[in-house]
C-alpha positions as CSV (number, residue, x, y, z in Angstrom):
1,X,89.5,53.4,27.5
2,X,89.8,55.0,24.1
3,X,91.6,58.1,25.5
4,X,93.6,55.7,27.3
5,X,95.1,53.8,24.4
6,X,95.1,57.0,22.8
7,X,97.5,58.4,25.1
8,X,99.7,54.9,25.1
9,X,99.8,55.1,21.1
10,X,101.2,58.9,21.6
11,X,103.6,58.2,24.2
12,X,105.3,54.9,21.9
13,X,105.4,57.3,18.7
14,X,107.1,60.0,20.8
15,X,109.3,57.9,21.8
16,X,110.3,56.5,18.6
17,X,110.5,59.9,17.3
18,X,113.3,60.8,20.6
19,X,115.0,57.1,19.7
20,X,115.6,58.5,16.1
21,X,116.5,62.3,17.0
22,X,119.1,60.5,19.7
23,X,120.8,58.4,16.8
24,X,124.2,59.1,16.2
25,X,126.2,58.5,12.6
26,X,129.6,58.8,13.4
27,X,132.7,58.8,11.1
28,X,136.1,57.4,11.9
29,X,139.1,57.9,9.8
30,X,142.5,56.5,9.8
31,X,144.6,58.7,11.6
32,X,147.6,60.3,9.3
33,X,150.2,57.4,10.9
34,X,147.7,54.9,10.7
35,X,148.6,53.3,7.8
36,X,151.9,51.2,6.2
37,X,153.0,48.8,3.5
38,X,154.4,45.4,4.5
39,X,157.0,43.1,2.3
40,X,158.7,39.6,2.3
41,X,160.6,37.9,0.1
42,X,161.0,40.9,-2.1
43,X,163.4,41.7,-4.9
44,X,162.3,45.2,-5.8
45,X,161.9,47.4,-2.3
46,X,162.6,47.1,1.4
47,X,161.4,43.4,3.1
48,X,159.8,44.4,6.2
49,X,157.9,47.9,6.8
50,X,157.8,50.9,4.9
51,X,154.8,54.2,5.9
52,X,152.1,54.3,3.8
53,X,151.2,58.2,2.9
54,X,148.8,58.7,0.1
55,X,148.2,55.6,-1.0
56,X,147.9,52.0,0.0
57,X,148.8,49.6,-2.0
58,X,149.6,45.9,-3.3
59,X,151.2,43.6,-5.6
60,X,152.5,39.7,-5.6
61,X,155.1,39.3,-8.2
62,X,156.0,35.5,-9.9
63,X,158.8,36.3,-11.8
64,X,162.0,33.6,-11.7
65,X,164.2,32.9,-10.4
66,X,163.8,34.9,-7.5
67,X,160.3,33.8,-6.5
68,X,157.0,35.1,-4.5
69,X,157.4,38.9,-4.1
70,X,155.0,40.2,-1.7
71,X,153.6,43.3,-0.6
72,X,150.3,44.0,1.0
73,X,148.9,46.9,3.1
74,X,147.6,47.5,6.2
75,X,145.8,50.1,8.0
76,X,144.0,50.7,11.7
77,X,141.2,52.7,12.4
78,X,140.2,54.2,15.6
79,X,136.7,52.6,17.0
80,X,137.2,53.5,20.7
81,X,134.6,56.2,20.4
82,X,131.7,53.4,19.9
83,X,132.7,51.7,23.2
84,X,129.7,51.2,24.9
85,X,127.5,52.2,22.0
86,X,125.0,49.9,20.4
87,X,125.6,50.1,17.0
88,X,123.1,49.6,13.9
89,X,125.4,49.3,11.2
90,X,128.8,50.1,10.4
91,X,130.6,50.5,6.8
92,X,134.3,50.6,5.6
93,X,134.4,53.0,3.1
94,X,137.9,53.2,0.1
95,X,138.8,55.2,-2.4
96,X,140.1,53.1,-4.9
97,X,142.9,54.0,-7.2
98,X,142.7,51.7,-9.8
99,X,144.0,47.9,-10.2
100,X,145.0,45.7,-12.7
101,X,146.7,42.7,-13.3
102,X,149.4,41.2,-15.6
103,X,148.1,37.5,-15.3
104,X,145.0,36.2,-17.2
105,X,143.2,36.9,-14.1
106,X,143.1,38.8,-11.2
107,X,141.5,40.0,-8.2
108,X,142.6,42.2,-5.1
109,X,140.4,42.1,-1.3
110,X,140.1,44.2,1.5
111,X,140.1,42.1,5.0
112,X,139.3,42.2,8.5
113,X,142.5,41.8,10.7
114,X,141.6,39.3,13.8
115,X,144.7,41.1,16.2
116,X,143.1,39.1,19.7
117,X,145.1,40.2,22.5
118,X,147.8,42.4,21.0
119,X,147.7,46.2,22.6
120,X,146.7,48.9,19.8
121,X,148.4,52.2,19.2
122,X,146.6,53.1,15.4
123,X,150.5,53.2,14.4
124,X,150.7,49.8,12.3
125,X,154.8,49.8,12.4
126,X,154.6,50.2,16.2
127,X,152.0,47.6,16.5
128,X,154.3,45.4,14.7
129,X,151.2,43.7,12.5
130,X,153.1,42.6,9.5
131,X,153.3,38.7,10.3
132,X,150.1,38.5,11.2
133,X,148.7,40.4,8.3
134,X,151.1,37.8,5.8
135,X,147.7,35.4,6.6
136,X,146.1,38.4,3.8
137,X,142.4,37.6,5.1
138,X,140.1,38.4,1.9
139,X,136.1,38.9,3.2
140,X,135.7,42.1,0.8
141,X,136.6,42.1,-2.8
142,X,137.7,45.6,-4.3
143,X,138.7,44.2,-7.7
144,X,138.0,41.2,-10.3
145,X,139.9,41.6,-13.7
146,X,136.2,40.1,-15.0
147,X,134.9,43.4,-13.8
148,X,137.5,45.7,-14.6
149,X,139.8,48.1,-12.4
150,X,138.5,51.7,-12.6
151,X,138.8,53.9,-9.8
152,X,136.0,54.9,-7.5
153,X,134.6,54.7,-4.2
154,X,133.7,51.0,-2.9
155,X,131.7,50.3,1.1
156,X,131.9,47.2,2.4
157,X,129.3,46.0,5.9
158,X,131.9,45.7,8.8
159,X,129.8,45.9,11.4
160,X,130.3,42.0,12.9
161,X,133.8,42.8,12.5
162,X,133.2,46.3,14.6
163,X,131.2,44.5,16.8
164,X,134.0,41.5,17.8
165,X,136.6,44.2,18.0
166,X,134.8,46.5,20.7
167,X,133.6,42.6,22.4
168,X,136.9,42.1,22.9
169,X,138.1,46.0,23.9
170,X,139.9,46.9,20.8
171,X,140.3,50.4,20.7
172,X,141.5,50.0,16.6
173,X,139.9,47.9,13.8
174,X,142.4,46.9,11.5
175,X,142.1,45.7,7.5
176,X,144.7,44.5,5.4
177,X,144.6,45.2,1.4
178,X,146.1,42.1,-0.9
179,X,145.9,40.7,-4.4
180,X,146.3,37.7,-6.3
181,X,149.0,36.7,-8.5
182,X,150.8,39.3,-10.8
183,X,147.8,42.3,-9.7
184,X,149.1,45.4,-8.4
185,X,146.5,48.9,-7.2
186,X,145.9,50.9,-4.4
187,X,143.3,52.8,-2.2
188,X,143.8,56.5,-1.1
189,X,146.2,56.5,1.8
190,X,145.8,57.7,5.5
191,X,147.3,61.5,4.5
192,X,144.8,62.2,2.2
193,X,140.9,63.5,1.9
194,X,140.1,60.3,0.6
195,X,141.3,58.1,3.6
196,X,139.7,55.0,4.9
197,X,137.0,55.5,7.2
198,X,133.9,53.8,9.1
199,X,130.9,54.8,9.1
200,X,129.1,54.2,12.1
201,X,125.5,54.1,13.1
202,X,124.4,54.4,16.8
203,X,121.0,54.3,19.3
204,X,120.9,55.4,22.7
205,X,121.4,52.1,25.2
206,X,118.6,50.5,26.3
207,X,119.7,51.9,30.0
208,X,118.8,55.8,28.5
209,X,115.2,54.8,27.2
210,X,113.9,55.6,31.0
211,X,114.9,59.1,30.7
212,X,113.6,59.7,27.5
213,X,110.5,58.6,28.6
214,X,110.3,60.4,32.0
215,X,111.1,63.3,29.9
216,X,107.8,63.2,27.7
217,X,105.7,62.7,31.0
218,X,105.3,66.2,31.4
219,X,104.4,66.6,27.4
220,X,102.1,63.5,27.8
221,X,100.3,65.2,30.2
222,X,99.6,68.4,29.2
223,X,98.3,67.2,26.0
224,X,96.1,65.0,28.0
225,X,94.6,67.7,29.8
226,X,93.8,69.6,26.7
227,X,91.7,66.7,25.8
């Protein structure tokens, strides 16, 4: 009986040991086109689209008499590769360039782009996301004028969001970078080494766990038989 638990307890912590040697991170990065700047109601650039290269940036101008000038960015990243994958975490990872603000206070977020139904390319322009990217969605704070603006490197957990896009067959997870009143910055754009990406964690699915195991059979048993 003792050999025989003995053997059970060797088989599980094989197993776990394959589980962890089978996990996969995987790294996802905005493709070159994958990223662009959208305006309304502006006074100083182009209202509509313009490409994003090496940086992605913001700003929301109050200045009369003209009003609400607006521009936010928005980038896509390719997830298609973690179809069918069961993930264990996921992280957005920026570059920031630096904010600030001209107002008393100020504060710029990175959010999670619900696109439902709408047919992804990873080109933003293309994909025509602009008016639905006006709603700025806000989960992840990059910057708080309370807590300054310096550049650096900021990861933010995705991995519901990963998980509803791939739910729903999304083969791009889009974010959308905005700020508040009079505060203008950036994040390194899709063109550079510093682009967004997702870091992904995966474990085999539970359908692969037989064939793992049937594969230590063989090792089960010749360590039994050296017993």
């Amino acid at each position: 009986m003792r050999n025989t638990m003995r053997f059970v307890s060797i088989m599980f912590m094989l197993l776990a040991i394959c589980v962890a040697a089978n996990a996969a991170e995987v790294v996802l990065q905005t493709p070159t086109n994958g990223g662009a700047h959208y305006g309304w109601n502006t006074k100083y650039g182009d209202t509509g689209y313009s490409p994003a290269t090496d940086a992605l940036g913001c700003g929301l101008y109050f200045g009369a008499p003209y009003g609400n000038d607006y521009t936010i960015a928005i980038f896509e990243i390719p997830i298609y590769q973690l179809a069918g994958a069961t993930l264990t975490s996921a992280n957005l990872v920026v570059n920031s360039l630096g904010f600030d603000t001209g107002y008393y206070y100020g504060s710029a977020k990175i959010g999670w782009l619900n696109t439902g139904t709408a047919t992804l390319t990873g080109e933003v322009i293309a994909d025509g996301l602009g008016p639905a990217a006006k709603s700025m969605p806000g989960q992840f704070e990059i910057y708080n004028s309370d807590n300054g603006g310096a550049p650096g490197v900021h990861t933010f957990d995705v991995l519901s969001c990963i998980q509803d896009d791939l739910a729903n067959g999304r083969a791009y997870s889009t974010y959308v970078l905005s700020g508040s009143r009079d505060t203008y910055g950036g994040i390194s754009g899709p063109t550079t080494v510093n682009a967004p990406i997702i870091v992904a964690n995966t474990v085999p699915e539970p359908a692969s766990l037989p064939a793992i195991a049937a594969g230590l059979i063989p090792v089960l048993f010749r360590l039994r038989r050296r017993q």
